[in-house]
N, C-alpha and C positions, 0 to 999 in steps of 0.2 A: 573742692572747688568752692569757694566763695563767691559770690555775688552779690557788688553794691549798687541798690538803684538809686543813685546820684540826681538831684533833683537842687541841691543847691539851697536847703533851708531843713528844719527842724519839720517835717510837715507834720509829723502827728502831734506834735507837742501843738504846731501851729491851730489844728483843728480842735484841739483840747482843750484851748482857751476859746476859740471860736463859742465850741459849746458850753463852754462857764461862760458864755456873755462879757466873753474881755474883750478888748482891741489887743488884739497879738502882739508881742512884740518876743525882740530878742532871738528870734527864729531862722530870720536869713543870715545866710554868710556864704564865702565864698570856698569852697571846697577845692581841695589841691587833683590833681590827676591822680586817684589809688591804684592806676596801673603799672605810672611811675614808681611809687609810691612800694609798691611789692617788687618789682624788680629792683630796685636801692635797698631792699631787705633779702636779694634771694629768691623769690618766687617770681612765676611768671605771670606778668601783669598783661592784660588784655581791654582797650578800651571801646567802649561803643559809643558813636555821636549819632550814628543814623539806624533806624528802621530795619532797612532790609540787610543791614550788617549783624541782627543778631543771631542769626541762623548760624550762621559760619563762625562766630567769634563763641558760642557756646560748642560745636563739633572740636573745633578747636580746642579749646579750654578741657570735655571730656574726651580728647585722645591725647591731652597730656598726661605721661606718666613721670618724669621726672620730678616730683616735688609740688608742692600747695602751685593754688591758678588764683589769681585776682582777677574778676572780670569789673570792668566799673562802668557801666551802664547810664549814661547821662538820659533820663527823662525829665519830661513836661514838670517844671514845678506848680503849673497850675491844676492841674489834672489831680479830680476828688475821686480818692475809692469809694463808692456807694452802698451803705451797709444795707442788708437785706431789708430791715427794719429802724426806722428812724421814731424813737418815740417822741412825743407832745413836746417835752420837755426839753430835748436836744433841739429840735428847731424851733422853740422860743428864744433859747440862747443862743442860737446862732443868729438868728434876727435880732438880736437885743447887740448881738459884737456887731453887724454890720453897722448897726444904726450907730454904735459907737464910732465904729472907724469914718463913718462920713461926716460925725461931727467934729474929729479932730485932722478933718481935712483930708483924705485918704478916699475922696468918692472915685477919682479917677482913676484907682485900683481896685474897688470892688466892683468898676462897670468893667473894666478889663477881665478880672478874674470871672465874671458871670458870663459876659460873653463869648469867653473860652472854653466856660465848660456846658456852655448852650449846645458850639460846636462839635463838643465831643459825642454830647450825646446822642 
């Protein structure tokens, strides 16, 4: 079984430049259906949009026996993994890429992205 978590960008590359104090780029794009995607290859493909669909779409996926399982799992692109440990350093450059992306006009996206993940937490 495979499983893609589909978010719709490059996110760690995205967060890698974050923390080299870049303005991201080159990160988004749009992503095809790899559920599709494996069933046009032979395999059975399984997609997730919501929540409480992924219980059943993984029992699903481990009581296939015939052959490889795509499951493609569309989550949050805005949604940050939170490493145990953030050093000095990694959030200076990450405040150094925000302060970048608001000055090449992109503020309306880092008050988005901050608000989202206010929520999350």
């Amino acid at each position: 079984m495979n499983v893609i978590f589909n978010n719709g960008m490059l996110d760690f590359v995205h967060l890698e430049q974050q923390e080299a104090g870049m303005d991201p780029f080159g990160t988004d794009f749009v992503n095809p259906d790899f559920s599709q995607v494996a069933a046009a290859l032979g395999a059975r493909g399984i997609r997730v949009e919501e929540p409480g669909d992924v219980r059943g779409a993984l029992q699903t996926a481990l009581g296939h026996t015939d052959g490889p399982v795509v499951v493609d799992m569309v989550v949050d692109p805005n949604a940050l993994s939170l490493p145990s440990h953030t050093p000095g350093a990694t959030v200076k450059n990450f405040t150094l890429s925000l302060a970048k992306q608001v000055v090449h006009g992109n503020l309306d996206d880092v008050i988005e992205t901050a608000e989202h993940n206010v929520e999350l937490l």
